[in-house]
N, CA, C and O atoms as CSV, one atom per row, in Angstrom:
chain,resi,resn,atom,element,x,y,z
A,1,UNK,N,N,3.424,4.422,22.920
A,1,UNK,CA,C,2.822,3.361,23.695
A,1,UNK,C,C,1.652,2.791,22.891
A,1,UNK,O,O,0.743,3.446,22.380
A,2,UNK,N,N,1.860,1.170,22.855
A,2,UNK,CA,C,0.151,0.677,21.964
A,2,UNK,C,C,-0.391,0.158,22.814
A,2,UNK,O,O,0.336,-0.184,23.747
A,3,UNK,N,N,-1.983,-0.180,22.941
A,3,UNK,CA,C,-2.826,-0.706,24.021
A,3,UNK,C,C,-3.124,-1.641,22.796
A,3,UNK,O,O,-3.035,-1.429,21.587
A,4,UNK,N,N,-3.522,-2.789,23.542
A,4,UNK,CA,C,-4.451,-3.723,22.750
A,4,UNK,C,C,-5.559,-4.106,24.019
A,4,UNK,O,O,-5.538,-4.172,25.248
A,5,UNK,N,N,-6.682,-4.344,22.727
A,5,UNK,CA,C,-8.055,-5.239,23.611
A,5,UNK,C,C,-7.983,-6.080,22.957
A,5,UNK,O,O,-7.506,-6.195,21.828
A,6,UNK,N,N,-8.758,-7.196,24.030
A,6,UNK,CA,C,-9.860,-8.405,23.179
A,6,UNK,C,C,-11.239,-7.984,23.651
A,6,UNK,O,O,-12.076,-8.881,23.744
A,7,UNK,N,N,-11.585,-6.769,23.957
A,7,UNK,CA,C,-13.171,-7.123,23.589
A,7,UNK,C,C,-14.017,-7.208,22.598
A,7,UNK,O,O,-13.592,-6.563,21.640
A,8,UNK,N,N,-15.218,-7.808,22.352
A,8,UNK,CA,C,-15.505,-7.558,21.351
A,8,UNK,C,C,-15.892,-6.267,20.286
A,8,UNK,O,O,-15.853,-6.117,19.065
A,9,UNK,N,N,-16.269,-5.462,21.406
A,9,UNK,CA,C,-16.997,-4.182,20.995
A,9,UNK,C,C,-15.631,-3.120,21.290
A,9,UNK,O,O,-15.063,-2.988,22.374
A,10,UNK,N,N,-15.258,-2.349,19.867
A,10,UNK,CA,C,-14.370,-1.204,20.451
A,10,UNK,C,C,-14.228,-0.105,19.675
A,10,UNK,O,O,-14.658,-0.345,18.546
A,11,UNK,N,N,-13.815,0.986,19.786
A,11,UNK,CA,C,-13.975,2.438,18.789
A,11,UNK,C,C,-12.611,2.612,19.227
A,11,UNK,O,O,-12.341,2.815,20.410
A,12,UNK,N,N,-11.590,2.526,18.159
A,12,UNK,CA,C,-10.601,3.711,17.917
A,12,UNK,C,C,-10.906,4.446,17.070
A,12,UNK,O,O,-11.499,4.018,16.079
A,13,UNK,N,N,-10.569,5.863,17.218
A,13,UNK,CA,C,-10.436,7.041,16.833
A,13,UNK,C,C,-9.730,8.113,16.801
A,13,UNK,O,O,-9.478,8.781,17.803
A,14,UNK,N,N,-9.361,8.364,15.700
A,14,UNK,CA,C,-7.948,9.360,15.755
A,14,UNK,C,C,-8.276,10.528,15.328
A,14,UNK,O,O,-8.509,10.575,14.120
A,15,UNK,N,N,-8.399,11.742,16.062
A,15,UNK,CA,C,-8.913,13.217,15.869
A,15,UNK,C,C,-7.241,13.989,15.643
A,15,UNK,O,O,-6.254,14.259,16.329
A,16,UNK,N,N,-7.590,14.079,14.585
A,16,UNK,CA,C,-6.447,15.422,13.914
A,16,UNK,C,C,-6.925,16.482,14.239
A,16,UNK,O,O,-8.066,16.785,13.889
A,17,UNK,N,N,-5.816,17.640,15.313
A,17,UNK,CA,C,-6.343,18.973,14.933
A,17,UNK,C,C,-5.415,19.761,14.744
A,17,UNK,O,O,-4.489,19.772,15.555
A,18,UNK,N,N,-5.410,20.609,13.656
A,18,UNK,CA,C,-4.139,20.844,12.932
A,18,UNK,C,C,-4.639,22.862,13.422
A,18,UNK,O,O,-5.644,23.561,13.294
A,19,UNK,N,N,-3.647,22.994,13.821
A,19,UNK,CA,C,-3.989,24.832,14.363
A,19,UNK,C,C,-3.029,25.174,13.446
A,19,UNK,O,O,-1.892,24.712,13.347
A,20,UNK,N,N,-3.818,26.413,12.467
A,20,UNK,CA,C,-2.996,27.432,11.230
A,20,UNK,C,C,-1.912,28.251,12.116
A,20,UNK,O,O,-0.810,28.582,11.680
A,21,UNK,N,N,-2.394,28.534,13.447
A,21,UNK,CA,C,-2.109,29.606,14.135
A,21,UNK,C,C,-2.405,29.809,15.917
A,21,UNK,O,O,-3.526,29.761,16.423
A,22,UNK,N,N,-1.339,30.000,16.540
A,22,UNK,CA,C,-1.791,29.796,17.787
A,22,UNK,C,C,-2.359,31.854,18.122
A,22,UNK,O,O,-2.077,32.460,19.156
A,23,UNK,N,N,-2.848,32.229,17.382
A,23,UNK,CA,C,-3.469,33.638,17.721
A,23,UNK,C,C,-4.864,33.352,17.391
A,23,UNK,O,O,-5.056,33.986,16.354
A,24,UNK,N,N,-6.094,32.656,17.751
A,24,UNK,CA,C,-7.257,32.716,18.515
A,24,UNK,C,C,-7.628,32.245,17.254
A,24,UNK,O,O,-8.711,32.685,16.866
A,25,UNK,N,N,-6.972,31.379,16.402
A,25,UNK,CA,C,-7.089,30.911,15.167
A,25,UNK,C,C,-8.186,29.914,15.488
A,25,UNK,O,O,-7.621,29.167,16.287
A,26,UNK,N,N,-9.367,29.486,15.341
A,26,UNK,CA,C,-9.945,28.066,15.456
A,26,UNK,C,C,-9.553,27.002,14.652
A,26,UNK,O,O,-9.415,27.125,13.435
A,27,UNK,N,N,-9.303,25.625,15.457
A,27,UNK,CA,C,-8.490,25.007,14.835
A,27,UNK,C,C,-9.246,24.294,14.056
A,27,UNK,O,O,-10.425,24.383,14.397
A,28,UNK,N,N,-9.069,23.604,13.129
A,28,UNK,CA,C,-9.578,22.985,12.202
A,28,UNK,C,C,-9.794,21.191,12.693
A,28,UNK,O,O,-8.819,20.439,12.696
A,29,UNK,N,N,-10.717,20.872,12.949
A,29,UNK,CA,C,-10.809,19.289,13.530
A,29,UNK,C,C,-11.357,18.389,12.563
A,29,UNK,O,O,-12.301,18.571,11.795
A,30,UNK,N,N,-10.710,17.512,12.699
A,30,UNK,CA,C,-10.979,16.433,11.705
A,30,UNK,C,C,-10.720,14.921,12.125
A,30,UNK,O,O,-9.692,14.554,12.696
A,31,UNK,N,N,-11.836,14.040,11.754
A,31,UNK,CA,C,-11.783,12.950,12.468
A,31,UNK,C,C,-11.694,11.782,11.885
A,31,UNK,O,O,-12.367,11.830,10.856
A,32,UNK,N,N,-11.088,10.514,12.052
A,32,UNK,CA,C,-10.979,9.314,11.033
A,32,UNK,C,C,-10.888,7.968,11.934
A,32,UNK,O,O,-10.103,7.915,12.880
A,33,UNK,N,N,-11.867,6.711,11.536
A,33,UNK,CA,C,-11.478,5.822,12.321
A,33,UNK,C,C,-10.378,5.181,12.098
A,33,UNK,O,O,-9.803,5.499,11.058
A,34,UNK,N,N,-9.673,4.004,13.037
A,34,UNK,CA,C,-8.289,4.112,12.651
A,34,UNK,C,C,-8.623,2.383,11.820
A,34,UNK,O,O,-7.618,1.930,11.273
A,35,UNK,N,N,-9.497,1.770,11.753
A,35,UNK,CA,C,-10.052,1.291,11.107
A,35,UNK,C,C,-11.280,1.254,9.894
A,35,UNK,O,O,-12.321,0.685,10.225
A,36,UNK,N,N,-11.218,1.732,8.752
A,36,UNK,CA,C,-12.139,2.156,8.228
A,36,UNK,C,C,-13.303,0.883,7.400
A,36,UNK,O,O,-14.363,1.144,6.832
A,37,UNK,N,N,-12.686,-0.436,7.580
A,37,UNK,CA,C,-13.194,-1.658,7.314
A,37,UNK,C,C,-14.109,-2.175,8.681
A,37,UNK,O,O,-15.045,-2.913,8.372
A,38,UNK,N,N,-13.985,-1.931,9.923
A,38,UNK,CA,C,-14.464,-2.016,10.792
A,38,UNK,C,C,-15.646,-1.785,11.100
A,38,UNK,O,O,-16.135,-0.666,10.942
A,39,UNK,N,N,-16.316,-2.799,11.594
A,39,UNK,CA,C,-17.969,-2.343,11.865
A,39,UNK,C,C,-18.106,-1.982,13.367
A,39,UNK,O,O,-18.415,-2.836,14.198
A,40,UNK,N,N,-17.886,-0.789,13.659
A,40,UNK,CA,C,-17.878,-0.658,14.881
A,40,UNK,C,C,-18.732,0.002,16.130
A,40,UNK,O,O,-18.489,1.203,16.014
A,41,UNK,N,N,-19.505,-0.144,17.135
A,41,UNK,CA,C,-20.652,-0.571,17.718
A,41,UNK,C,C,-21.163,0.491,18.259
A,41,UNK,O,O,-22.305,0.354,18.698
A,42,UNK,N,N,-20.328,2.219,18.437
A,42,UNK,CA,C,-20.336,3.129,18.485
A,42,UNK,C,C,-20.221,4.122,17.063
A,42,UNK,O,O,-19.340,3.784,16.273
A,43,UNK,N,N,-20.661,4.749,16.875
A,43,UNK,CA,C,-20.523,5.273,15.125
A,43,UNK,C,C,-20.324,7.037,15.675
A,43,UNK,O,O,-21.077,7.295,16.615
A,44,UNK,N,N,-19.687,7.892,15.345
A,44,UNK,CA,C,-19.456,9.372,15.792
A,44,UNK,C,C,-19.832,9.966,14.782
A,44,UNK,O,O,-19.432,9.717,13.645
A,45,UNK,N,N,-20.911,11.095,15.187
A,45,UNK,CA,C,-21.472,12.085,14.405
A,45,UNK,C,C,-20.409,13.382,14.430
A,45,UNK,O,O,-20.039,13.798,13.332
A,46,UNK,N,N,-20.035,13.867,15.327
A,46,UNK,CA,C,-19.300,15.107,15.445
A,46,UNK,C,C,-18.053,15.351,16.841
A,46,UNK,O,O,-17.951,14.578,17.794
A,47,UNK,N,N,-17.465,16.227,16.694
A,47,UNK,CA,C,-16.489,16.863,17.766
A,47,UNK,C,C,-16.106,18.355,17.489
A,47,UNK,O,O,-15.630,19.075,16.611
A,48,UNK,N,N,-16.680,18.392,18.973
A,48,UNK,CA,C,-16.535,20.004,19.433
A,48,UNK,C,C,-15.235,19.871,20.566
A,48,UNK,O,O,-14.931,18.843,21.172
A,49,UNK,N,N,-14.596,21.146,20.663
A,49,UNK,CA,C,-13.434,21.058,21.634
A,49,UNK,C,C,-13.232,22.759,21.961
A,49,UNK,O,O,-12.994,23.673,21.171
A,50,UNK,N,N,-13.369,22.776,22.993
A,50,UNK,CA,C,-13.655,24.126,23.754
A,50,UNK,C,C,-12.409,24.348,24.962
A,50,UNK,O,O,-11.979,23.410,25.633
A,51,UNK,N,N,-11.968,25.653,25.081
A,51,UNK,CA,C,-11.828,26.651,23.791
A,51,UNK,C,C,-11.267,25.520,22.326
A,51,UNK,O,O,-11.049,24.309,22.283
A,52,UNK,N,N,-11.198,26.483,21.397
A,52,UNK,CA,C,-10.618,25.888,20.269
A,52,UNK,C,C,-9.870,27.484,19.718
A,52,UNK,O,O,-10.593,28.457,19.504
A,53,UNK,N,N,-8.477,27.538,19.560
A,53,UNK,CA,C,-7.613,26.307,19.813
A,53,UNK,C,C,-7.412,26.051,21.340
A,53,UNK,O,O,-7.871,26.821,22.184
A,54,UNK,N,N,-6.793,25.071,21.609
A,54,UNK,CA,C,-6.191,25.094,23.468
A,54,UNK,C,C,-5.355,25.422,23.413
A,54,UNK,O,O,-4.559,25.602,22.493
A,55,UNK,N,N,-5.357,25.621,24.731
A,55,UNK,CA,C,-4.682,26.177,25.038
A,55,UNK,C,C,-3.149,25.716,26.256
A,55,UNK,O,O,-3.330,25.701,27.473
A,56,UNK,N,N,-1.879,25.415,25.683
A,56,UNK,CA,C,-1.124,24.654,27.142
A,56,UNK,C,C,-1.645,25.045,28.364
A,56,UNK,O,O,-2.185,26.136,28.548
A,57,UNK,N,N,-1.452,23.910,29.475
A,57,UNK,CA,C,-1.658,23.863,30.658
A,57,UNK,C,C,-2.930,24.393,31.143
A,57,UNK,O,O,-2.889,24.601,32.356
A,58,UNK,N,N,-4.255,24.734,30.491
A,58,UNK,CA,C,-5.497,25.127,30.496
A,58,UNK,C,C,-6.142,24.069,30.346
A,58,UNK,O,O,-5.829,23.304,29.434
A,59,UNK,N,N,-7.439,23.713,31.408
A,59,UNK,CA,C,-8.322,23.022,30.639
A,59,UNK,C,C,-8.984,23.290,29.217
A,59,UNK,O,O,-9.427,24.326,28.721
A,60,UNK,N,N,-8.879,21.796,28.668
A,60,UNK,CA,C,-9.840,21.876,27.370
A,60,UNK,C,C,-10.743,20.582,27.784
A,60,UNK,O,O,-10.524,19.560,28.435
A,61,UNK,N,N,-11.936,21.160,27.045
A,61,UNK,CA,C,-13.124,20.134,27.164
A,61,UNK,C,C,-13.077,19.570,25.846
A,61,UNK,O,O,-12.673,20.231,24.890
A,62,UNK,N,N,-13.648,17.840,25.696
A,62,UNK,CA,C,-13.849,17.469,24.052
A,62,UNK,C,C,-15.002,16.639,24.372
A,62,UNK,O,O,-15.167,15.811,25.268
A,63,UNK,N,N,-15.833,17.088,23.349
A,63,UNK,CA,C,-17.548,16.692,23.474
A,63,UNK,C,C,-17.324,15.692,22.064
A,63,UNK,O,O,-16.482,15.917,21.195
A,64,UNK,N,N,-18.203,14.648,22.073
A,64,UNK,CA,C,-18.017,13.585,21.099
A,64,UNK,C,C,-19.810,13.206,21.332
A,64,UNK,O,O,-20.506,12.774,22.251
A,65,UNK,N,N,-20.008,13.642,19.960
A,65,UNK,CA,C,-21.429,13.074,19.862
A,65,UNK,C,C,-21.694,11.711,18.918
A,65,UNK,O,O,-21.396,11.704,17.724
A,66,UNK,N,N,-22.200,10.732,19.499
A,66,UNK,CA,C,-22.242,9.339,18.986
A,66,UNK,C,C,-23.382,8.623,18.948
A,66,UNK,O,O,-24.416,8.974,19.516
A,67,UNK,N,N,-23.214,7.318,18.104
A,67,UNK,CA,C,-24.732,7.209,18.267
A,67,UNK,C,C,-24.557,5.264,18.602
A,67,UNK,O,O,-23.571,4.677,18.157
A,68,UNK,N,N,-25.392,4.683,19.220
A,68,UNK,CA,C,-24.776,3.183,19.379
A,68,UNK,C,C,-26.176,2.422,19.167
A,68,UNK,O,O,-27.213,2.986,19.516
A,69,UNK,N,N,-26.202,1.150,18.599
A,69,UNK,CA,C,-27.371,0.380,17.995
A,69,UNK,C,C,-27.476,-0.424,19.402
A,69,UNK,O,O,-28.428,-1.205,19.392
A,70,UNK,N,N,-26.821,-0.423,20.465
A,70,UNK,CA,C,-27.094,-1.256,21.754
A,70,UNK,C,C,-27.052,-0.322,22.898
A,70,UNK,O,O,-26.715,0.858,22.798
A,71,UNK,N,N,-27.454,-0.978,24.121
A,71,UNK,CA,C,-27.037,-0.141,25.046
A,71,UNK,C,C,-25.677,-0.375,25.671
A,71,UNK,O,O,-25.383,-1.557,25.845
A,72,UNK,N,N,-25.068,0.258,25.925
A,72,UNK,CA,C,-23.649,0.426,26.641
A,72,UNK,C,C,-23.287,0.315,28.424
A,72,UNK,O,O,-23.034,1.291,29.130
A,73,UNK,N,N,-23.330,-0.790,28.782
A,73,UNK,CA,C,-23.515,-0.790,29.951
A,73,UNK,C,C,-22.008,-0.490,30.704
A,73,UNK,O,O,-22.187,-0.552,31.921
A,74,UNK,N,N,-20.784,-0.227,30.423
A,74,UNK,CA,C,-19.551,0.289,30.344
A,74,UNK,C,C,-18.828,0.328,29.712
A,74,UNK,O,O,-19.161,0.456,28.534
A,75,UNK,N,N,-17.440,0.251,30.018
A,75,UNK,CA,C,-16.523,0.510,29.213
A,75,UNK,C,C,-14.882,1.218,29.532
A,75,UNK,O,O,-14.595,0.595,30.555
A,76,UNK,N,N,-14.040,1.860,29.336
A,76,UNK,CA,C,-13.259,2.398,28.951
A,76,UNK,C,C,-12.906,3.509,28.076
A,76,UNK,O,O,-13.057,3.305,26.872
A,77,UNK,N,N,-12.384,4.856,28.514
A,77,UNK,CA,C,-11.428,5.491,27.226
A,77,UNK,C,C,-9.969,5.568,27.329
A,77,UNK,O,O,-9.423,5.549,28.432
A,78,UNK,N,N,-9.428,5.638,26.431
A,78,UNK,CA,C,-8.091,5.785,26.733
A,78,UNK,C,C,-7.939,6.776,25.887
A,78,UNK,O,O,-8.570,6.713,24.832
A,79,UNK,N,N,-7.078,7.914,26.144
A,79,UNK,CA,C,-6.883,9.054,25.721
A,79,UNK,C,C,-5.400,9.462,25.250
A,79,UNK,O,O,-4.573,9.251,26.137
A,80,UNK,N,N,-5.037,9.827,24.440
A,80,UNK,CA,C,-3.706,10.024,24.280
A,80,UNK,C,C,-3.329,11.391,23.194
A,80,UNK,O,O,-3.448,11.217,21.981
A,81,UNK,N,N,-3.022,12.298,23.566
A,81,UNK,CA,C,-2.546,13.393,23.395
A,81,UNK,C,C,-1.288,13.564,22.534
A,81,UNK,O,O,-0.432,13.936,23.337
A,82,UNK,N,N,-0.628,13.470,21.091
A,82,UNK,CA,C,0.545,13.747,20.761
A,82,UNK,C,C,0.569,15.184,20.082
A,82,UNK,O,O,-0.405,15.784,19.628
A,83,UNK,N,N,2.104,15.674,20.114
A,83,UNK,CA,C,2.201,17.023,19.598
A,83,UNK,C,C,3.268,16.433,18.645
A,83,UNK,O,O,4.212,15.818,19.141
A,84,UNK,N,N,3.153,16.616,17.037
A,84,UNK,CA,C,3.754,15.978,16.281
A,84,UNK,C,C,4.642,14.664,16.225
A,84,UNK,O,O,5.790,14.388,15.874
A,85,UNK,N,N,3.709,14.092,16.666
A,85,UNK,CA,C,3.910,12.824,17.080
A,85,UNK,C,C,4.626,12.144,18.281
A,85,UNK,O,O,4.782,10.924,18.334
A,86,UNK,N,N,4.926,12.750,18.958
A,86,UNK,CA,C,5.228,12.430,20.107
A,86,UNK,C,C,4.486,12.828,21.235
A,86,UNK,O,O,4.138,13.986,21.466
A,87,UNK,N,N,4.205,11.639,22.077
A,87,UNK,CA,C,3.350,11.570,23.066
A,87,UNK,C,C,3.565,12.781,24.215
A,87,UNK,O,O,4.693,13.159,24.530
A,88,UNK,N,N,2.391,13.313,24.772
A,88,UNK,CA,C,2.604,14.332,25.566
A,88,UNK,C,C,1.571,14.365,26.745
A,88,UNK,O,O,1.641,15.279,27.566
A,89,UNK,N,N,0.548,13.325,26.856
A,89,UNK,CA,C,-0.146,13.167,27.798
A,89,UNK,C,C,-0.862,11.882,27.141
A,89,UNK,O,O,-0.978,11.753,25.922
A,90,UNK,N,N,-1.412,10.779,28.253
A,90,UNK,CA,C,-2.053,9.744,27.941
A,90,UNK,C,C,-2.826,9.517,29.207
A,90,UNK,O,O,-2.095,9.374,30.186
A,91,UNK,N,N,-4.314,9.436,29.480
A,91,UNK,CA,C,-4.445,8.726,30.545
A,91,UNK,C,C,-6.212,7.492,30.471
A,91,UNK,O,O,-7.272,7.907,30.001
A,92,UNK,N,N,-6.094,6.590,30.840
A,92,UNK,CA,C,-7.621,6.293,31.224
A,92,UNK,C,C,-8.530,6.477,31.839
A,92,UNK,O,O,-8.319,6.890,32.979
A,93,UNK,N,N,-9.693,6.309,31.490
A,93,UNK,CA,C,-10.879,6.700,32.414
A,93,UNK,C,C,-11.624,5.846,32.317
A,93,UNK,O,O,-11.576,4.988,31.435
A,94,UNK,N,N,-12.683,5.935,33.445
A,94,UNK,CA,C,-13.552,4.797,33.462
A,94,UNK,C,C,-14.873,5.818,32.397
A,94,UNK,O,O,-14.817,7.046,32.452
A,95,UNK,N,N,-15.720,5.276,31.707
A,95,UNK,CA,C,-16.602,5.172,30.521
A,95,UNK,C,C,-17.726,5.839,31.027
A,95,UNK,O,O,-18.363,6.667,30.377
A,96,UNK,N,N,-18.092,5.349,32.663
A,96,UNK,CA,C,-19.554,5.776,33.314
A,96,UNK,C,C,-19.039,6.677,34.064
A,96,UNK,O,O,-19.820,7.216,34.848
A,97,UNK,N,N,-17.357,7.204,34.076
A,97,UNK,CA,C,-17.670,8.792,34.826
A,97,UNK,C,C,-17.762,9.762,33.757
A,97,UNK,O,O,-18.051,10.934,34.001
A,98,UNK,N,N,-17.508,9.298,32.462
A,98,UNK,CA,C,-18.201,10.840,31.577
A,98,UNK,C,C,-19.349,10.592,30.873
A,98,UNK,O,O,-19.808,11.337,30.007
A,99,UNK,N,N,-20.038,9.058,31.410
A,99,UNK,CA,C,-21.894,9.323,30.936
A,99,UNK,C,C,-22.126,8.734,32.109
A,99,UNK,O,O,-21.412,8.304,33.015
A,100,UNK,N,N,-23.973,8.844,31.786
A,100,UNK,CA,C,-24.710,8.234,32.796
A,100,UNK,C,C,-25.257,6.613,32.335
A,100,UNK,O,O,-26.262,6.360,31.671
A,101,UNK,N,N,-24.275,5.642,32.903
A,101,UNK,CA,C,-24.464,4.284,32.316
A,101,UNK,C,C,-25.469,3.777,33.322
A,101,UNK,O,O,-25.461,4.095,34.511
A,102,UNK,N,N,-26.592,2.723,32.578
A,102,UNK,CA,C,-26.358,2.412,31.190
A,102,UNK,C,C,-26.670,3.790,29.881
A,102,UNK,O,O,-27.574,4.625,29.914
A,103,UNK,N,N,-25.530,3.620,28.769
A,103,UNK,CA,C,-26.416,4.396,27.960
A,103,UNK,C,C,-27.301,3.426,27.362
A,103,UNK,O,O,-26.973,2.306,26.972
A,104,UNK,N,N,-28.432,3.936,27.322
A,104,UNK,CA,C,-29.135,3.432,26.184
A,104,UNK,C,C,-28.939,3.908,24.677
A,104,UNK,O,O,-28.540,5.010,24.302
A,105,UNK,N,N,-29.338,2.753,23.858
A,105,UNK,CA,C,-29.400,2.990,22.372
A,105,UNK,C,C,-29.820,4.175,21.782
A,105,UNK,O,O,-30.906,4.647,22.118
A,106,UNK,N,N,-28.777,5.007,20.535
A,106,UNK,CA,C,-29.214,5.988,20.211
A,106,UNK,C,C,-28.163,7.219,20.511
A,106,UNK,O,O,-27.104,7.255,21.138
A,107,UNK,N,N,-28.766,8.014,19.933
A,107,UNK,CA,C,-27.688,9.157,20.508
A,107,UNK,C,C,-27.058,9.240,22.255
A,107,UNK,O,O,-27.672,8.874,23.257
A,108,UNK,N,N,-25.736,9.807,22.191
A,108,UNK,CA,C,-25.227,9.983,23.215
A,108,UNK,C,C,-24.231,11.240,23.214
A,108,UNK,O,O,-23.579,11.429,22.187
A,109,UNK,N,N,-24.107,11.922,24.063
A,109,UNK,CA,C,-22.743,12.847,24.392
A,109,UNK,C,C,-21.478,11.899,25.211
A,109,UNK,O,O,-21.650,11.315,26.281
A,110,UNK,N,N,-20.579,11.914,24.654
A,110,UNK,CA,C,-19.023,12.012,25.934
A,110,UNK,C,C,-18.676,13.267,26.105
A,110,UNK,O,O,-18.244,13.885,25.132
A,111,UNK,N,N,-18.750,13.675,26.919
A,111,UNK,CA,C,-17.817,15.144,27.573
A,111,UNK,C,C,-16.453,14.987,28.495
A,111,UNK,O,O,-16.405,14.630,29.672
A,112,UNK,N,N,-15.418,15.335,27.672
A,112,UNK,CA,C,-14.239,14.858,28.674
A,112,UNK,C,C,-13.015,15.998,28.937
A,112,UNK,O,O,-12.018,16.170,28.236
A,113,UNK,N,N,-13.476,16.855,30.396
A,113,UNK,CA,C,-12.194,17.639,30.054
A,113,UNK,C,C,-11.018,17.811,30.615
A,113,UNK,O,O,-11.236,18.095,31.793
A,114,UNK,N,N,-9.756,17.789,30.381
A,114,UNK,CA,C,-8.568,17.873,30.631
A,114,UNK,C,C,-7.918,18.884,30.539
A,114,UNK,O,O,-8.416,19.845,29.954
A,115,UNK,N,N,-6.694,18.961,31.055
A,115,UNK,CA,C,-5.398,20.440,31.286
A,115,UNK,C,C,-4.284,19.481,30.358
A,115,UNK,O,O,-3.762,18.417,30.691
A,116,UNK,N,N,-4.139,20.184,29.200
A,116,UNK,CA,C,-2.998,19.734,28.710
A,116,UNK,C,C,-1.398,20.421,29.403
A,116,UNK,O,O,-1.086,21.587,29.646
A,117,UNK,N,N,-0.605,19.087,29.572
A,117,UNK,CA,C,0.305,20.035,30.208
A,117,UNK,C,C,1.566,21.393,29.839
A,117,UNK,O,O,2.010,21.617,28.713
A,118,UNK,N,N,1.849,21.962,30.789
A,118,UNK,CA,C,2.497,23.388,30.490
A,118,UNK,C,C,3.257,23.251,29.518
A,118,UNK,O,O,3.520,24.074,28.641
A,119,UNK,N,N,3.769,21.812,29.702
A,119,UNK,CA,C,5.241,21.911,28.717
A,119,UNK,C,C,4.599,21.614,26.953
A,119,UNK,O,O,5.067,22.029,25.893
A,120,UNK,N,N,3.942,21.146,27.090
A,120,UNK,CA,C,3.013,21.103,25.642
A,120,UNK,C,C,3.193,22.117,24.707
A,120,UNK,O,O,2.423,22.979,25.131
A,121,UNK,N,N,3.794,22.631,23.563
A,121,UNK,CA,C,4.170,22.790,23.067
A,121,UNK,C,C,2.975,23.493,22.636
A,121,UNK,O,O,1.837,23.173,22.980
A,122,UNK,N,N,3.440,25.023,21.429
A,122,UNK,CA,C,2.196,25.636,21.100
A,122,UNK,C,C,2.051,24.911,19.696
A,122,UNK,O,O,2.901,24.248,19.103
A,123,UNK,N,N,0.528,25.262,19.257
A,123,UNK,CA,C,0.598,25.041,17.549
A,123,UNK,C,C,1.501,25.003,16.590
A,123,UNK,O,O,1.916,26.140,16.364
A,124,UNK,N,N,1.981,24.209,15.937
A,124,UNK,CA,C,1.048,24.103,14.648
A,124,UNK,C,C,-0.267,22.806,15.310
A,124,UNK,O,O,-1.456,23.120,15.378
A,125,UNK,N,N,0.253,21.374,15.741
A,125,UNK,CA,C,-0.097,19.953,14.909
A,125,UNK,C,C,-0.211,19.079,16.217
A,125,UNK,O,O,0.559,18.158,16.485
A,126,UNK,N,N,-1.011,19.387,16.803
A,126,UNK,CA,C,-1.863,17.870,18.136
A,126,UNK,C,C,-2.866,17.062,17.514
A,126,UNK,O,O,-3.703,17.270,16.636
A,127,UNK,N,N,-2.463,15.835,18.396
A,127,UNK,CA,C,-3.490,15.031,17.508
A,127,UNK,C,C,-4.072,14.135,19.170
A,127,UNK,O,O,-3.445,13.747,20.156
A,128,UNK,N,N,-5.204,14.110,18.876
A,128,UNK,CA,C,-5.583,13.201,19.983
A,128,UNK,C,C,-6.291,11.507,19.587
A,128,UNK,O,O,-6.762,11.292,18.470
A,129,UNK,N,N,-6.271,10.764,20.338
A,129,UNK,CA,C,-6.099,9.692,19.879
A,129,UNK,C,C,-7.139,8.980,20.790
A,129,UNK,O,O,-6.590,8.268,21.632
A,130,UNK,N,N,-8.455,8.985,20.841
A,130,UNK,CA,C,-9.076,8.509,21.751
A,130,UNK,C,C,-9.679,6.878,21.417
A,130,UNK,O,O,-10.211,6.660,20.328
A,131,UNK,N,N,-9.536,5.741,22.492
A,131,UNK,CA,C,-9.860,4.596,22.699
A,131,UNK,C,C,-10.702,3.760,23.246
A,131,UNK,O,O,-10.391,2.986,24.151
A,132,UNK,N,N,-12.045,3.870,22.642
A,132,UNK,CA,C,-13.252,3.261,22.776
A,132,UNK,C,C,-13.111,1.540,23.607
A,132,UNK,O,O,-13.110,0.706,22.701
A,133,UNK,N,N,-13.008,0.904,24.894
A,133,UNK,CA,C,-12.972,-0.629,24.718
A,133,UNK,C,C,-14.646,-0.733,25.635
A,133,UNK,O,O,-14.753,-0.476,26.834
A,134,UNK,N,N,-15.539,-1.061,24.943
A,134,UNK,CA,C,-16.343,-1.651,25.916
A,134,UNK,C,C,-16.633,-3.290,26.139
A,134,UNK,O,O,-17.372,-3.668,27.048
């Protein structure tokens, strides 16, 4: 499935997390914008994802620390979950139920957590695909 925006302001981001091992292995996370020419209005310092690895049909939490040169008065995420490339959960959320909007300029947390579902497949190779539109 592709989403498109026209807003002006938007963050895609595509978090690889590649698990060596589904035995209490921590997975290895790694993050890339899906535009790297892009000047984009949110900038990400880090990602934590708890537990690590996840676990099927368990909540997992994913913390995204960011930093923005404006304030953010809403927005959108769109979330999308694949297990070697095929889609396995996708959903939206509204922007001000995982902060306290407005954010103001400067550092920020997103905290967002979800139950990936049962049928989700164990390790190796999930990738999550999260969609910034404000």
């Amino acid at each position: 499935m592709e989403f498109q925006f026209l807003p002006k302001f938007y963050l895609l981001l595509s978090l690889s997390i590649l698990f060596i091992s589904s035995l209490h292995v921590q997975a290895k996370v790694n993050f890339k914008y899906c535009d790297k020419k892009a000047n984009y209005a949110v900038t990400v310092s880090g990602i934590e994802i708890s537990p690590n690895p996840v676990v099927s049909g368990n909540p997992a939490t994913f913390k995204v620390s960011a930093t923005s040169g404006q304030a953010i008065y809403g927005g959108k995420l769109i979330i999308g979950v694949s297990y070697v490339g095929v889609p396995v959960h996708t959903e939206t959320i509204d922007l001000c139920d995982e902060v306290s909007c407005p954010v103001t300029s400067g550092n920020f947390l997103i905290s967002h957590t979800q139950s990936l579902p049962a049928i989700t497949p164990p390790p190796p190779a999930l990738t999550l695909k999260c969609i910034m539109a404000l």
